[in-house]
VOKE-923567 format. One record per residue: residue in one letter; x, y, z of N, C-alpha, C in turn. Coordinates in steps of 0.2 Angstrom, whole numbers, padded with zeros to 4 digits, always signed. Atoms other than C-alpha are relative to their C-alpha. Layout:
! VOKE-923567
AXYZXYZXYZ ...
! end
This chain:
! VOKE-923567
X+0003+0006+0004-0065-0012-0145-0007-0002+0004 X+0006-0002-0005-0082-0017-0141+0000-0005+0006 X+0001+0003-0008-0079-0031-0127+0002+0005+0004 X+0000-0003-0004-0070-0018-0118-0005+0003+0002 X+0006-0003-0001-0084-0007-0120-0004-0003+0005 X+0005+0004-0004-0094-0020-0111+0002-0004+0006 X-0003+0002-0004-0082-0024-0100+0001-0008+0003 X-0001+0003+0004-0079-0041-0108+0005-0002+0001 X-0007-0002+0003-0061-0042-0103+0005-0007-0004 X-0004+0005+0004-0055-0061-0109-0003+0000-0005 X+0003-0001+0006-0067-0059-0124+0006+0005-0006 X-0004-0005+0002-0058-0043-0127+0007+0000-0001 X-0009+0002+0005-0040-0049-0125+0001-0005-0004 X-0001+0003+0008-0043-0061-0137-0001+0005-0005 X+0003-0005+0003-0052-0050-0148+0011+0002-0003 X-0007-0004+0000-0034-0038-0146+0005-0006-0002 X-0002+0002+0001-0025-0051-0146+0002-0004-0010 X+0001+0002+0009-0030-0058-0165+0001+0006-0004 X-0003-0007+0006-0027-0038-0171+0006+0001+0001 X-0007+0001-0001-0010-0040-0165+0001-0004-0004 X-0007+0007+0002-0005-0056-0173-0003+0002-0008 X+0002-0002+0008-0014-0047-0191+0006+0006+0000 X-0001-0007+0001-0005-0031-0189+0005+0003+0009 X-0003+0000-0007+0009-0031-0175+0001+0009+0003 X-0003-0008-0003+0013-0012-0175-0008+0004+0001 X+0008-0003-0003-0007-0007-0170+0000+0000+0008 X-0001-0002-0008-0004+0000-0155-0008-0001+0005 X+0006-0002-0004-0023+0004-0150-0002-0010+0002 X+0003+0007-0004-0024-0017-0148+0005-0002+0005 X-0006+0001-0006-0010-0017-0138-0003+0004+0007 X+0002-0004-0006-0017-0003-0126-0009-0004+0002 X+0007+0002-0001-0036-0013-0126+0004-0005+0002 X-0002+0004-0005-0026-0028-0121+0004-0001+0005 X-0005-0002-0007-0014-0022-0108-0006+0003+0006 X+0003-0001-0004-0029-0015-0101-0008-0006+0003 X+0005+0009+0000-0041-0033-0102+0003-0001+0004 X-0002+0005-0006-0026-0040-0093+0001+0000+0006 X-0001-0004-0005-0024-0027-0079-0006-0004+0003 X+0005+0000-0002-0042-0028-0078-0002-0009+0004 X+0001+0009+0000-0040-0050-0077+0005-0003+0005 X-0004+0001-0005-0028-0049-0065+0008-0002-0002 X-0006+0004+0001-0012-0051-0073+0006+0007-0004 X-0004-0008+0001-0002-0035-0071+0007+0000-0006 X-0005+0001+0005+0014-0044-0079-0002+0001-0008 X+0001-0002+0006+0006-0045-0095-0003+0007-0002 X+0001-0006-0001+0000-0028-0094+0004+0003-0002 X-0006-0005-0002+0015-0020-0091+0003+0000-0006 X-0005+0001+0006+0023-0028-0107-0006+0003-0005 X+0005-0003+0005+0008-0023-0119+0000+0008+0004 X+0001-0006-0001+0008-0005-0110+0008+0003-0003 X-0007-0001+0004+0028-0004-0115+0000+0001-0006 X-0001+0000+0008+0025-0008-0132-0006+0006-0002 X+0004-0006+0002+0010+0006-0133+0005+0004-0001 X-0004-0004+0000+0024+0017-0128+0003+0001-0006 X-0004+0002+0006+0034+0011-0140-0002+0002-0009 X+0003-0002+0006+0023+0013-0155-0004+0006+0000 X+0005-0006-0001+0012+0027-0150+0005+0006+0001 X-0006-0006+0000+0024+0044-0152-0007+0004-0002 X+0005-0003+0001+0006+0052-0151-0001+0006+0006 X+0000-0005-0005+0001+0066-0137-0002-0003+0005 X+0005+0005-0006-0010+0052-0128+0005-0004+0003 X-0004+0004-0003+0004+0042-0126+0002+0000+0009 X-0002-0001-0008+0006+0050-0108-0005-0002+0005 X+0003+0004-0008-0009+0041-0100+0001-0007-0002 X-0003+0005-0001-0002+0027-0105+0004-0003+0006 X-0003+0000-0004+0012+0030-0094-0003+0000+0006 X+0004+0000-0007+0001+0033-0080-0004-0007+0000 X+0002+0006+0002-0007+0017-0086+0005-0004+0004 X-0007+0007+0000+0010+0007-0086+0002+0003+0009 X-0003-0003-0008+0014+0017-0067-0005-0005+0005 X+0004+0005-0005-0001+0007-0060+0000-0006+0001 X+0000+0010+0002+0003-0010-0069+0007-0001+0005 X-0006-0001-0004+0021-0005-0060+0000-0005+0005 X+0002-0001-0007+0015-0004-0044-0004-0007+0003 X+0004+0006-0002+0002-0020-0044+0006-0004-0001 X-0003+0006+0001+0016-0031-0052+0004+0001+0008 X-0004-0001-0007+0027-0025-0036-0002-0005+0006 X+0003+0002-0007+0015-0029-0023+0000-0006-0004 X+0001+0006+0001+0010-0045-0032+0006-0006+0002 X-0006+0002-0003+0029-0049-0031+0002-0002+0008 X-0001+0001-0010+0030-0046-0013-0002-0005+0001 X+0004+0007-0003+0016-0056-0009+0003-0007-0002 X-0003+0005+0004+0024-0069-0018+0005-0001+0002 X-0004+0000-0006+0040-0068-0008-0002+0000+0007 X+0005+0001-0004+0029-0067+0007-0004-0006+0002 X+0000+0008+0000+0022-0082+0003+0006-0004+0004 X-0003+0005+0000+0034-0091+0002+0007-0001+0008 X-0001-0002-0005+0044-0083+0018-0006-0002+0006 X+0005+0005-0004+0027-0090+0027+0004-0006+0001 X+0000+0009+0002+0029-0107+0021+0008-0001+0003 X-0006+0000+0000+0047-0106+0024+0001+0000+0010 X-0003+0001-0006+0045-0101+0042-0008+0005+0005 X+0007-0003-0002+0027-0099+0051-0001+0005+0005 X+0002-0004-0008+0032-0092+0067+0004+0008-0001 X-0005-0008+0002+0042-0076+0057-0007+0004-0001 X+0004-0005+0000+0031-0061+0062+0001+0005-0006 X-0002-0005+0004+0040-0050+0050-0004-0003-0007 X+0003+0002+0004+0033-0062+0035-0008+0001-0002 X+0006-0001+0001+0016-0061+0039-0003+0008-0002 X+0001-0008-0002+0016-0041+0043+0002+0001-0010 X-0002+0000+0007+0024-0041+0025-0002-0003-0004 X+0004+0001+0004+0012-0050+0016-0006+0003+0000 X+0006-0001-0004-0003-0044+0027+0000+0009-0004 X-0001-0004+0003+0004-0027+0019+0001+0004-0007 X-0001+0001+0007+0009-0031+0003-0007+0000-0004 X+0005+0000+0001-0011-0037+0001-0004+0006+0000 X+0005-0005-0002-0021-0022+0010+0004+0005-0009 X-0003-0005+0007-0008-0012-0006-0004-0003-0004 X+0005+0001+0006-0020-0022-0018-0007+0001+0002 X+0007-0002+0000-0036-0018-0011-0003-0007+0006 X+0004+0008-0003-0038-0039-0002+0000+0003+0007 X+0001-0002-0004-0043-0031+0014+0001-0009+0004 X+0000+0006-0005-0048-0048+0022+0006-0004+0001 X-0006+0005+0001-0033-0060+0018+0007+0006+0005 X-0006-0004-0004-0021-0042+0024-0002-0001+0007 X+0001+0001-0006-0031-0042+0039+0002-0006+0006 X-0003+0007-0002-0028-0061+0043+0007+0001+0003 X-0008+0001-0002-0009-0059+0040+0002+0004+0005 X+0000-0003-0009-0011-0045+0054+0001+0000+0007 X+0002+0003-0006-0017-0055+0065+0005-0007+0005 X-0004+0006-0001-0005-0069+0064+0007+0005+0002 X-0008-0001-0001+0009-0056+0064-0001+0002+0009 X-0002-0002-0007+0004-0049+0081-0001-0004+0005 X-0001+0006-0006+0001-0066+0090+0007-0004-0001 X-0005+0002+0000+0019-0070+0083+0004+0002+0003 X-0006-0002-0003+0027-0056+0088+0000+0002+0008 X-0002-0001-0009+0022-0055+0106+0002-0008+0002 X-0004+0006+0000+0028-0075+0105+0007+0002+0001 X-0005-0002+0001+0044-0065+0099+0002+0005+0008 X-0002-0004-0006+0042-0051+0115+0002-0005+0006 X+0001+0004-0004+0041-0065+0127+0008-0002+0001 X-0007+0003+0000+0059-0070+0121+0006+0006+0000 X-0002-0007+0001+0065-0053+0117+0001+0005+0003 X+0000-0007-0003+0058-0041+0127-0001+0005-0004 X+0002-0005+0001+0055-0023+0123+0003+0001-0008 X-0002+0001+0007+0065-0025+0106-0005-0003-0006 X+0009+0002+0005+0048-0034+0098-0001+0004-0003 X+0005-0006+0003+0040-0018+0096-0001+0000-0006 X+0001-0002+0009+0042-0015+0078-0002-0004-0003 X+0002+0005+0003+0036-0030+0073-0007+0002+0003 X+0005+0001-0002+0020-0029+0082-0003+0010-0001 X+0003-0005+0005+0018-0010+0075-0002-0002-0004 X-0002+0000+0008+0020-0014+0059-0008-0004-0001 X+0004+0001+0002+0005-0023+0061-0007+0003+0000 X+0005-0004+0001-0007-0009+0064+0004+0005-0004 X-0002-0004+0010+0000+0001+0047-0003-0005-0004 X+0004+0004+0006-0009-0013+0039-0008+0000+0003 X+0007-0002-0002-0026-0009+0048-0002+0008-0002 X-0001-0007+0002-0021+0008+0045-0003+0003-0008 X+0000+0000+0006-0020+0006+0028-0007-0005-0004 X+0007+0005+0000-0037-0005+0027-0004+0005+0000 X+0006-0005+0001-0046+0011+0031+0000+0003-0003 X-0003-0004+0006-0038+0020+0017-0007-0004-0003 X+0004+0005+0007-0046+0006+0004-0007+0000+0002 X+0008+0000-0002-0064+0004+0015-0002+0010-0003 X+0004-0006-0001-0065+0024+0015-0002+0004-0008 X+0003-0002+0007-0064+0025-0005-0002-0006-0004 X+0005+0006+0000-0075+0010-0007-0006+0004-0003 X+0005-0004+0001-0087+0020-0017-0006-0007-0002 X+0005+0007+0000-0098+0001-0019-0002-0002+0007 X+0005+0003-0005-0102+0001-0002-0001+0009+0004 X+0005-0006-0002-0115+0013+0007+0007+0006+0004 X-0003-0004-0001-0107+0028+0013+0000+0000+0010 X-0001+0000-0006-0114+0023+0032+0005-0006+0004 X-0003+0007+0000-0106+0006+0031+0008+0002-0001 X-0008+0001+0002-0089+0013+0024+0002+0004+0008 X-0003-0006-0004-0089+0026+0040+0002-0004+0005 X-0001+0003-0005-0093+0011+0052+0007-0006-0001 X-0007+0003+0002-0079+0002+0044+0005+0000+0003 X-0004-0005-0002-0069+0014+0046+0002+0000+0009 X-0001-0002-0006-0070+0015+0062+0005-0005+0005 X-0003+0007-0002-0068-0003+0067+0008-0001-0001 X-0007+0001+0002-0052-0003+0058+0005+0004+0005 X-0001-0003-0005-0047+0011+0068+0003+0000+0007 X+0001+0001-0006-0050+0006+0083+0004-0007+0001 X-0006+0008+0001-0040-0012+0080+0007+0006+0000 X-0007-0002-0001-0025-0002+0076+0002+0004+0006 X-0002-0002-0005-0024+0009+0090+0001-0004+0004 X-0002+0005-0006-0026-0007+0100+0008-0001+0000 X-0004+0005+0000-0012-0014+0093+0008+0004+0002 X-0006-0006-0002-0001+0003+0095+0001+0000+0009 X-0001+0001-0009-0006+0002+0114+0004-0005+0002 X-0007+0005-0003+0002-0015+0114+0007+0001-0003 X-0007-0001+0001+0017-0009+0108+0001+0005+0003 X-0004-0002-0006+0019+0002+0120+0003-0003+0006 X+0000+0003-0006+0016-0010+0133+0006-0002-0001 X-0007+0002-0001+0030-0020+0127+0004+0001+0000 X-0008-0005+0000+0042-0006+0122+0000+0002+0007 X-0002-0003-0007+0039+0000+0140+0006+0007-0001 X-0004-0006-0002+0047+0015+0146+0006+0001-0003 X-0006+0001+0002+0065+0011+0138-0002+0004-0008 X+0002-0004+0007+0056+0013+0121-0005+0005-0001 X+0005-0003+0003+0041+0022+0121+0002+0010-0003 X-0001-0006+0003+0050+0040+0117+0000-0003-0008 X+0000+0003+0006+0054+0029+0100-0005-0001-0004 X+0006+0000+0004+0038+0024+0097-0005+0004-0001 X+0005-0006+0001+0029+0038+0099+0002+0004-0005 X-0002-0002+0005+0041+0046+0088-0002-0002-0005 X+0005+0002+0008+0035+0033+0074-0005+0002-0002 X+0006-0003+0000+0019+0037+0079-0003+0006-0005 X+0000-0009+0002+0020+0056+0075+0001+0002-0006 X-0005-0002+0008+0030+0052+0059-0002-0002-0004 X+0002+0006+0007+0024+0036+0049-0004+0003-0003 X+0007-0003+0005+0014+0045+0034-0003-0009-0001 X+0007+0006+0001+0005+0025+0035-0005+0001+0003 X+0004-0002-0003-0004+0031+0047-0004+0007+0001 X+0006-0005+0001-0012+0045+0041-0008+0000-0003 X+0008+0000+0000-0028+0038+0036-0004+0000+0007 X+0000+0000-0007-0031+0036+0054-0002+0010+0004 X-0003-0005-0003-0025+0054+0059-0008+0004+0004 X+0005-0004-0002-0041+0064+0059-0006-0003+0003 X+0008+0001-0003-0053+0052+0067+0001+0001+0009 X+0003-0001-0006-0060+0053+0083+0005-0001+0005 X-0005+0004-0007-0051+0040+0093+0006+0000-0002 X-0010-0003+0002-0033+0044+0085+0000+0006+0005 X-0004-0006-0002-0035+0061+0090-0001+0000+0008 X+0000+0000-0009-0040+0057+0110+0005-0003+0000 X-0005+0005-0004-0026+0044+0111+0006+0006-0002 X-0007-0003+0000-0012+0054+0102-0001+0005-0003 X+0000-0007+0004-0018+0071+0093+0002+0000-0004 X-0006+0001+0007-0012+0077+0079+0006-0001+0001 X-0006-0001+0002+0004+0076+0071+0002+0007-0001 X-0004-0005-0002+0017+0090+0077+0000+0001-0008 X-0003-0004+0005+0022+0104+0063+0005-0005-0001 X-0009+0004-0001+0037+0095+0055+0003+0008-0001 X-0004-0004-0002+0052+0105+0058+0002+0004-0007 X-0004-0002+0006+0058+0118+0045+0005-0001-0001 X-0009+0001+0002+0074+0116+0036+0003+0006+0005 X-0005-0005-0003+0087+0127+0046+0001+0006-0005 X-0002-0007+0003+0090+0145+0038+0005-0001-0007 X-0007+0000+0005+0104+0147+0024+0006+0003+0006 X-0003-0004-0003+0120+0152+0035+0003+0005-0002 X-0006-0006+0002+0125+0170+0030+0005+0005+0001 X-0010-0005-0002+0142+0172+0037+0003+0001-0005 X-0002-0002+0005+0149+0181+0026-0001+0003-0007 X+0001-0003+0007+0138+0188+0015+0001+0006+0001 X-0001-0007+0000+0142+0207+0011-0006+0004+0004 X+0004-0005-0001+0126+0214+0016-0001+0000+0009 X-0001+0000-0009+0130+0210+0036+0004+0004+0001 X-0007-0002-0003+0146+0219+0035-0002+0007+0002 X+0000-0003-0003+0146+0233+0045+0003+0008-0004 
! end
């Protein structure tokens, strides 16, 4: 339609909107305004206009639909999170887990700053929480470098900001999360640190990270993972003697 063309989008779900209420089984206005309201922020309504594409569309295109409706999926999710996350703040300010779980519900939509913040919050709560707890903290105060982690994901395919700016970004972010891994070892101390290192090694969160500079001087790469163990063939004829 042509507002979408011109990238239009409330124009344009109206627009869809009034060839729907003409002609309710006209799928191509159902697909123009599931993609208006994506684009408008409102993945719920998306999802239901991308269903009903499905539904009427029994055409060969139908399947990037579905790729369509996997994206609205995934936004509505996190929008939800955030949204329990919320309200798990509001409910209780000094809960590090709350923040680390909205801080990373956000970075999932691209809000770089606001995930950052709830970061922030979550790692001055949860050394609040080490001071009471002890070396048990740890995973709250990880958790919040996998949200710095996953920051430099979004800056590094920011293809709207200069290509030297998204490197030094990059970098920045980086370099914040390794801090915050070093305080979690502090706190795990010796009791945990085979633990956390293990995360370390493991978490695919932390693979945008892997290959930069100062990853690899702190912790190098990630080991080979292990192969499956063999098939056992006790017993198959062609051993027998």
């Amino acid at each position: 339609m042509v507002y979408e063309a011109q990238q239009d989008y409330t124009k344009s779900e109206a627009e869809a909107t009034a060839a729907i209420s003409i002609d309710a089984g006209y799928f191509k206005a159902f697909s123009t305004r599931a993609i208006s309201r994506l684009q408008l922020g409102d993945p719920a309504g998306a999802l239901t206009d991308f269903m009903k594409v499905i539904e009427l569309d029994q055409e060969p295109g139908a399947s990037n639909m579905l790729v369509r409706r996997g994206w609205a999926m995934l936004l509505e999710a996190n929008k939800l999170a955030e949204a329990d996350f919320d309200a798990a703040v509001a409910a209780n300010p000094e809960n590090a887990d709350a923040w680390n779980g909205r801080g990373y519900a956000r970075v999932m939509m691209g809000s770089i700053q606001g995930a950052l913040q709830d970061a922030e919050e979550g790692v001055k709560r949860s050394m609040v929480q080490a001071r009471k707890q002890g070396a048990a903290a740890w995973p709250n105060i990880y958790n919040a470098a996998t949200i710095y982690t996953q920051a430099v994901k979004v800056v590094q395919t920011d293809e709207k900001m200069p290509e030297d700016v998204r490197a030094k970004n990059a970098q920045q972010l980086t370099v914040r999360s390794l801090e915050i891994i070093m305080q979690t070892l502090q706190v795990g101390g010796a009791s945990q640190q085979p633990a956390i290192l293990q995360t370390v090694r493991g978490d695919t969160s932390l693979d945008p990270n892997r290959n930069s500079p100062e990853y690899k001087q702190v912790f190098g790469p990630r080991p080979p993972q292990p192969k499956p163990p063999a098939p056992d063939k006790k017993g198959d004829p062609s051993d027998a003697k």
